[in-house]
C-alpha positions, 0 to 999 in steps of 0.5 A, spaced: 596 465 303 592 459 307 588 454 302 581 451 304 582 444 305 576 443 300 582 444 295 588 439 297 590 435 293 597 430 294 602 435 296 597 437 302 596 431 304 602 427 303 606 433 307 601 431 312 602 425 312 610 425 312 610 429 318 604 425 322 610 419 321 615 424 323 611 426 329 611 418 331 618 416 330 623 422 331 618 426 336 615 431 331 622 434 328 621 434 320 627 433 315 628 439 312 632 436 307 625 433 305 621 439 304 620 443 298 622 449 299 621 456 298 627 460 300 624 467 299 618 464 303 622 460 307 629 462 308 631 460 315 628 452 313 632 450 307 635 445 309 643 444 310 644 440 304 639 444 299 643 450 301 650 447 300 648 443 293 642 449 290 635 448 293 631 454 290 628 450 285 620 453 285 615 447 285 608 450 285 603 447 290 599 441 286 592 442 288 585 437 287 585 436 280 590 440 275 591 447 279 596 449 282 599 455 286 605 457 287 610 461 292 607 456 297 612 450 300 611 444 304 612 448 310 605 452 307 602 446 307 603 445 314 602 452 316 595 450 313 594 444 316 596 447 324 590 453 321 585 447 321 588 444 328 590 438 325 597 440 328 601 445 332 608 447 331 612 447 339 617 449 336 619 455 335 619 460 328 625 456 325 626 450 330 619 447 328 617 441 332 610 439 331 605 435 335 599 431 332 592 434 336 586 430 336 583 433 330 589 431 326 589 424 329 582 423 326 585 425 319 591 422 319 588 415 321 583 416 315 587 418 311 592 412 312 585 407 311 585 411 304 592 409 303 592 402 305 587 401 301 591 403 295 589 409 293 593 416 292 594 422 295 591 427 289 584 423 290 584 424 298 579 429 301 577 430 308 571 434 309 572 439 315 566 441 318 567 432 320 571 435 325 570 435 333 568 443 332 566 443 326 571 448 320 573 452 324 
């Protein structure tokens, strides 16, 4: 299920601003022992130590203001993120390795002006139609 950026709230955009910094410095590779999750969604991704010590715990996506959604992980995050053209996986199914395309730079530098600023995750917003290309 692909959620419209209009709806993002801190765990979209802080998943996406975790993957811009591994993006920088360790060349595009998340850790999958920092991603929320979902085994049944995404089996192949749990990382070795959450499958060794239990990490299938349930976190529904936080949305802006008080919803939520659930069976969506980070890796549902960034799969929404790559559909707005902000990244793109040049890995593979399981061996995702991601790159920031130039949509993603502009978002990635707003939303690090945001955060230096002081403020939080939950509160940013970034308007699509923004974008070079608009939606999309």
């Amino acid at each position: 299920m692909s959620i419209k950026m209009d709806r993002w709230g801190k765990d979209h955009w802080s998943t996406f601003a975790y993957i811009e910094t591994r993006i920088v410095d360790r060349k595009g590779i998340p850790d999958r022992n920092n991603m929320r999750t979902d085994i049944d969604l995404h089996p192949a991704l749990l990382g070795p130590q959450l499958a060794v010590f239990g990490g299938n715990q349930k976190y529904p996506t936080r949305l802006k203001g008080s919803e939520t959604v659930s069976d969506h992980d980070d890796w549902s995050c960034l799969d929404d993120a790559e559909e707005y053209g902000l990244i793109e996986n040049i890995g593979s199914g399981i061996n995702r390795v991601y790159r920031l395309k130039e949509r993603g730079k502009i978002v990635a530098a707003a939303l690090r002006a945001y955060k230096a600023d002081g403020k939080n995750f939950a509160s940013f917003s970034y308007d699509p139609a923004n974008l070079p290309g608009g939606e999309e």
